[in-house]
N, C-alpha and C positions, 0 to 999 in steps of 0.2 A: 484259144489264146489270141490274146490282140497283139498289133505292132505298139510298140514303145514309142511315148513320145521325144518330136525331137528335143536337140537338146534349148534349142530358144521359148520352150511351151513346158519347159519343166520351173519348177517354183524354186527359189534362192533357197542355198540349204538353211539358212536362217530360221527361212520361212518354216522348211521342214523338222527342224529341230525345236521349233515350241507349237507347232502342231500339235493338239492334243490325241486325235484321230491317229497319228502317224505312228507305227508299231511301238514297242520298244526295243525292239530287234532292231528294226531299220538303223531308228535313232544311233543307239550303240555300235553299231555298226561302221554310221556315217562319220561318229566323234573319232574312232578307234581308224579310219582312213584317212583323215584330217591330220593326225596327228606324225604321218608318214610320206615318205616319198611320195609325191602325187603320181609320176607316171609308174610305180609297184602297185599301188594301190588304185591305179586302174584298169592295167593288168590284171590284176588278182582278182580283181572285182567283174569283170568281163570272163574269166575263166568261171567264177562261183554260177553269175548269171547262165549262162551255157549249160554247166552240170544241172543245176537247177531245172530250166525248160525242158532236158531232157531227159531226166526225173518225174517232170510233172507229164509229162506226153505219154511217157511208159505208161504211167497210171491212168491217165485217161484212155488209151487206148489211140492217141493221136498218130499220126502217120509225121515223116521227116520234113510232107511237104506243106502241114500244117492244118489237117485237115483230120 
C-alpha cells in the first residue's frame, strides 16, 4: 500500500470528473459528496477510506504497520 498524496499534488475535482480513466465509482461518488455538507462528507469519506485499507490489508495479509 502507498502513502496518499498530499493534498497540494492531488488534481481539481474538475479535472477528475472528466477524466475518462477515472472510475465510475470514484466519479459517483465525488458528485454525490459535492452535493452535501463538506465537512459530513469528509468525515464520512475519511471513515470509508479507513474501513476500506483495512479491508484491503486483511486480504493481503498486510500487517497494522504496513508492512
Amino acid at each position: 500500500m502507498t502513502e496518499l498524496p498530499s493534498a497540494s499534488e492531488l488534481p481539481e475535482i474538475e479535472s477528475v470528473l472528466d477524466d475518462p480513466a477515472v472510475s465510475l465509482w470514484l466519479k459517483a461518488a465525488l458528485r454525490s459528496a459535492l452535493s452535501r455538507d463538506p465537512v459530513d462528507a469528509t468525515n464520512d469519506s475519511d471513515v470509508l477510506a479507513r474501513l476500506l485499507d483495512r479491508r484491503c490489508r486483511a486480504i493481503l495479509g498486510c500487517d497494522e504497520a504496513g508492512t
